[in-house]
N, C-alpha and C positions, 0 to 999 in steps of 0.2 A: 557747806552749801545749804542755802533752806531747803525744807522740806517743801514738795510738793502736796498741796492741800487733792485728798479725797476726792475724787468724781462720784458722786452718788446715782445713782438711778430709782425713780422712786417706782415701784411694783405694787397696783393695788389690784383685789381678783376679788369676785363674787360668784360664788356656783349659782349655777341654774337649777340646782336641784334640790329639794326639798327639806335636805340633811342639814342646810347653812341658811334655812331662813331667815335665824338669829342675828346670822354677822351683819354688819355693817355694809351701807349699800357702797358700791367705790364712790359717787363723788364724798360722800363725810370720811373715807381713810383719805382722800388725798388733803382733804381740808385741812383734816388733823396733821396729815405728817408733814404738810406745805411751813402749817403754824409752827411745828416743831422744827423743822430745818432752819426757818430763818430766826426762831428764839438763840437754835444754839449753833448759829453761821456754818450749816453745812451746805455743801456745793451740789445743788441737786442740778443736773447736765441734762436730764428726760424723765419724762413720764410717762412708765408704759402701764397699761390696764386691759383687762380682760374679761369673762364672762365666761366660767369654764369648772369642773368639777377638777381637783386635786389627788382624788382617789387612784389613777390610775399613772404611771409614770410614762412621760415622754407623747401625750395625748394634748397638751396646751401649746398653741404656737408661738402664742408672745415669751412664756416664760422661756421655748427654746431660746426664740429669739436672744434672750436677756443673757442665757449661760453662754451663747456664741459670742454676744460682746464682751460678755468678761473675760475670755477666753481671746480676746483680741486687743485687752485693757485699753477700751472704751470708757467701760467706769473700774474702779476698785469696791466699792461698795453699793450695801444693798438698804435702802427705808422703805419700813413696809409697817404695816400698821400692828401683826402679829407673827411668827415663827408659822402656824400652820396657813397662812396665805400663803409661803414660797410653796409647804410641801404638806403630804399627807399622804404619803407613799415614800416606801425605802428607793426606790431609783430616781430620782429626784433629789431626795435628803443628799445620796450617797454624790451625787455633782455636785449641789453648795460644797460637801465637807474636801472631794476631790480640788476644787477650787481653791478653797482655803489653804491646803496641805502647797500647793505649787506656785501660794503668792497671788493668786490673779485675782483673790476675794480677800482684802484687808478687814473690813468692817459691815457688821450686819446692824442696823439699829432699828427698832421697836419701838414702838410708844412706850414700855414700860422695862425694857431691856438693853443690852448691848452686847455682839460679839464680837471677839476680835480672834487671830489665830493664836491659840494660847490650850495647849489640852484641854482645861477646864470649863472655859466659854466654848468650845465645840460639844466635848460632852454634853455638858448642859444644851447645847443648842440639838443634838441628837435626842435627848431624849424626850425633849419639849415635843419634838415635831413626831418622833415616835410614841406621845401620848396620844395625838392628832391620830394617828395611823388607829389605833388599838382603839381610839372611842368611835370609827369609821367600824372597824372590825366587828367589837361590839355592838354597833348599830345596825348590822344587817342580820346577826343572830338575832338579837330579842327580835327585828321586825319578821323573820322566817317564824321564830316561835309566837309571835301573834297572828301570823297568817294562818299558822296551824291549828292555836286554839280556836280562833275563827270558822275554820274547816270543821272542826271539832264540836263544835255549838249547832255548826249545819246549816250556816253562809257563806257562800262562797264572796274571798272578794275580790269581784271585779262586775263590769256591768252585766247584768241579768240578758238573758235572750226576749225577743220580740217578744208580748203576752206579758210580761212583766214592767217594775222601774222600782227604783230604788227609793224609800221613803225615809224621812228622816222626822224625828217627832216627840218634843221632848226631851232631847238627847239622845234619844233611842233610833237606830237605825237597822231597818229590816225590807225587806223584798215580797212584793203586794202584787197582786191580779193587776194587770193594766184593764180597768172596766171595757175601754174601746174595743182593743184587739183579743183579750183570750177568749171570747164564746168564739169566735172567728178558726183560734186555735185550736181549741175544743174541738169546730166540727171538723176543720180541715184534716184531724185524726182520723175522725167517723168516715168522714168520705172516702178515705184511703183503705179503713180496715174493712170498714162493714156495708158500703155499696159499692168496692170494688175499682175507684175513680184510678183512674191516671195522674200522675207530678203535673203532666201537661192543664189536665180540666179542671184540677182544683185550679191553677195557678193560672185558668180564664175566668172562674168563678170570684176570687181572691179580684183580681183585677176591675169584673164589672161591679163588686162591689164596693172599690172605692178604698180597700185595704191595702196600707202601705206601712212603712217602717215610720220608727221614731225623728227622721229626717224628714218625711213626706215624701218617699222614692217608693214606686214601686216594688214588691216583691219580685227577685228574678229566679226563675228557677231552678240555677246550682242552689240558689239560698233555702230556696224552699224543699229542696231536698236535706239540706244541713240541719231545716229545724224538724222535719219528721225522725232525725236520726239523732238527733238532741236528748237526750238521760235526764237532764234539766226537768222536762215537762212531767215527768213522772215520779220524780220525788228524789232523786240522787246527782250525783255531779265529781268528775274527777278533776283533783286539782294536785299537784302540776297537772297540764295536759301531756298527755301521753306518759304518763307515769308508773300508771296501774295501781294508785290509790284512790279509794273511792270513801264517798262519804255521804249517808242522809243527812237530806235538807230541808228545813224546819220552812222552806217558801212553801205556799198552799200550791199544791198538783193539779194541775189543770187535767191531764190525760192519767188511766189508771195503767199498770206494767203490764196487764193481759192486752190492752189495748195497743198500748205501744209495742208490744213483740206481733200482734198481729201486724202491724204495719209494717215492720221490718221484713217481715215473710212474704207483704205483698210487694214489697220493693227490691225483693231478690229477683233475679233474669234468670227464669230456668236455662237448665242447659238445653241443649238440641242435640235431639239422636242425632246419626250418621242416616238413619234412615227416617225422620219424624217419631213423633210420639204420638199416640192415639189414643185419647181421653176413650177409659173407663170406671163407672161413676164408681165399681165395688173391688178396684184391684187396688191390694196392701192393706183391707178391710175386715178379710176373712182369712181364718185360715181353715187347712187342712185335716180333718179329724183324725186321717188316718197316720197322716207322719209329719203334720207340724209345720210343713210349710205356707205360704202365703197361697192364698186364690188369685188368679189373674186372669186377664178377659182376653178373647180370641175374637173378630171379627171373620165373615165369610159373609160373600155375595151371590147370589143365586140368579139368575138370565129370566127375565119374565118374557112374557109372548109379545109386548109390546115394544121388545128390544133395551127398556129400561132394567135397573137389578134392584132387588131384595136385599136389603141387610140383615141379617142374624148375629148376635153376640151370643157369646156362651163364655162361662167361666167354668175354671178347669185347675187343679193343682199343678204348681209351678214344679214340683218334685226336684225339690231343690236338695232336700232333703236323704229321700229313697226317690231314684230314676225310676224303680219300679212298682211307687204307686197305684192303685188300681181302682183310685178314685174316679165314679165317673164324670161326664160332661153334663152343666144343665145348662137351660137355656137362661137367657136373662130376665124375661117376660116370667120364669118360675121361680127365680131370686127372688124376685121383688116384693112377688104375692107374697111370700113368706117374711120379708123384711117388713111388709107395711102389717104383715101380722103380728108382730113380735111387738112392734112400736105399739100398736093398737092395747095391748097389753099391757102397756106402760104407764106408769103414773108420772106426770112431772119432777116430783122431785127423787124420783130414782134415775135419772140419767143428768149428763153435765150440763148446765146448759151456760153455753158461752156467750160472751158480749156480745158476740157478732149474730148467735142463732138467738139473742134476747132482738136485739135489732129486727133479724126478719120476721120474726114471729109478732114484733108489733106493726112491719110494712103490712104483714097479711092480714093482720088482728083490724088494722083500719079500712083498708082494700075490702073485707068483709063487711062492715061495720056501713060500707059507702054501696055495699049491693045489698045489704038486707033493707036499706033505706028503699033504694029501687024496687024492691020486692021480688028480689029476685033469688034471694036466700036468705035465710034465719041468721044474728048475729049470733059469733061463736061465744061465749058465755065463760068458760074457766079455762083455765092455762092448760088444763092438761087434754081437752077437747079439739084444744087450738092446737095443739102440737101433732095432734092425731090426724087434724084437719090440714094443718101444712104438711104433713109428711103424704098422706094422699097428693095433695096438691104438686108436690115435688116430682111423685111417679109418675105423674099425667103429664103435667108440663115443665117442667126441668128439664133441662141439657147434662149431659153429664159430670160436667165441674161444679154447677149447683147440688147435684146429687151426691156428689163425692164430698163436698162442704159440710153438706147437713152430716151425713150421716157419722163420719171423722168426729167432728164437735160433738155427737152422745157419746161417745167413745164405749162403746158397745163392743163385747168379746162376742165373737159369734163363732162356730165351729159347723163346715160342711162335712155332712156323713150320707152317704148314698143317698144325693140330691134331696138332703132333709136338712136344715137348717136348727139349731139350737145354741142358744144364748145362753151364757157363762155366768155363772153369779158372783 
């Protein structure tokens, strides 16, 4: 009887993906292998093709497709342009080789090869395609350990956040101040740390001025909360995300980390008593001379003749420590005098002074600066006059959370001893 001539099916594939830019695009493998079948009179019966990465097995639908008709002998054979087009993954491999072992895949031909079922042409055809496999393999180590050194050098790679963009120059590529948006960034810090603003009024302020993302979208405000909680802006950055590896980054810092941890403080949601909390300016400020624990403030109301009430605060030890304390009660009004004395005493550069109390101290430094013009007082002249002068200013008119502010930020040890005040050196 004659032989039945071979049904071929010709199979050509180009990944989508970055790894295979090199190969050949499918229409030039079908050209070639078209020119090849009818040089050397093979029976090509279909042309299937695709567009699909190989790495991973049983993820391509043609190639399914391809193993169900040989599996139904439709074709006996496969022309394809090279071994790592069928496969580049052992479950894949291991169907051609399944194929072959049960007759329903006679012949594989190559531009540059040929198998047929025979131990030696399968081995060979196993290991060609498992060379495929191992330089895939290979390929994502060395790129894991360039991402690292990358990390390592203190760039991250992937796109920068808002305030940045990525520059290329030279051949040299690195991450630069976007001129437009970071002073924007810069202050949308400031406004959160050091005057106090809301996610809401920065993100009206952000909007009437016209500030928008690298699309031309407004900021919204999940967003804008993601960049004030951003590590980015301050000079570090984890990569993988959620890893817990961190790494300095050689982009220029738009915001400093005293700045940025103020922000986060101002963006934490106190709790809420069961009963409310009642702001006072010197509770967890001081403590107790006589056994160490914190001072903490008492409120009481007194009935006036006009029906309306009096307020009084007094601080008192929390006797947290010894319940039987015998520290007395002072009032707040004789705090203070002793606290604005202590300050008064003070040179600038013997207390801390934070970003945020450099901030106020230049609201009031110009606020003065804009009444002595009016004639209405002397401008305050040295920093450490000016501090003396805001800390006055703070007792007179401050609320208690601005008073609690300032005084926290000199971070002053203070010890109460029979309503007498003294400071720790």
């Amino acid at each position: 009887m004659e032989k039945q001539p071979i049904k071929y099916c010709l199979y050509a594939r180009k990944s989508t993906e970055s790894d295979e830019r090199q190969a050949m695009s499918i229409d030039s493998q079908i050209k070639e292998m078209t020119d090849m079948a009818d040089r050397e009179g093979l029976n090509v019966v279909e042309i299937k093709q695709e567009s699909h990465s190989a790495k991973q097995s049983g993820q391509r639908r043609v190639f399914l497709q391809l193993i169900a008709d040989l599996r139904e002998d439709k074709f006996q054979g496969i022309l394809t342009w090279a071994p790592d087009r069928l496969s580049r993954n052992a479950g894949d491999l291991g169907s051609l080789v399944d194929l072959m072992d049960s007759n329903h895949l006679v012949h594989i031909r190559t531009f540059g090869q040929s198998f047929s079922n025979t131990p030696n042409e399968k081995f060979l055809l196993m290991i060609l395609c498992s060379q495929a496999k191992l330089e895939n393999d290979n390929r994502g180590v060395n790129v894991k350990r360039g991402i690292r050194a990358k990390c390592e050098m203190g760039w991250r790679p992937c796109m920068p956040p808002i305030g940045y963009y990525n520059r290329a120059f030279n051949g040299v590529k690195d991450i630069v101040e976007d001129p437009e948006r970071a002073p924007y960034i810069k202050e949308m810090f400031e406004r959160i740390a050091l005057r106090g603003d809301s996610g809401r009024t920065v993100k009206k302020w952000l909007d009437k001025n016209g500030f928008t993302t690298r699309s031309g979208a407004h900021v919204t405000l999940s967003q804008l909360y993601l960049m004030l909680k951003n590590p980015f802006y301050y000079g570090v950055f984890e990569y993988p995300k959620k890893s817990g590896v961190w790494y300095d980054g050689s982009h220029p810092k738009l915001v400093s980390k005293e700045l940025y941890d103020q922000v986060q403080i101002q963006l934490q949601v106190p709790r809420k008593s069961k009963y409310g909390m009642k702001e006072f300016a010197f509770r967890g400020l001081i403590n107790c001379a006589g056994c160490g624990s914190q001072i903490t403030g008492e409120e009481h109301f007194k009935k006036r003749v006009d029906g309306g009430h009096n307020r009084h605060v007094y601080y008192h030890c929390t006797r947290q420590i010894n319940y039987d304390c015998k520290e007395p009660y002072i009032k707040q009004e004789a705090l203070e005098e002793q606290i604005r004395g202590i300050i008064n005493e003070l040179a600038i550069h013997e207390v801390h002074v934070s970003e945020k109390l450099r901030y106020c101290l230049k609201e009031y430094q110009d606020m003065t600066k804009d009444l002595a013009m009016q004639g209405a007082k002397e401008d305050i002249r040295t920093q450490t006059q000016l501090l003396h002068s805001y800390a006055g200013y703070l007792l007179n008119n401050g609320n208690e959370k601005q008073k609690a502010e300032f005084y926290m930020s000199l971070r002053l040890k203070l010890l109460l001893h029979d309503k007498q005040l003294k400071k720790l050196d």
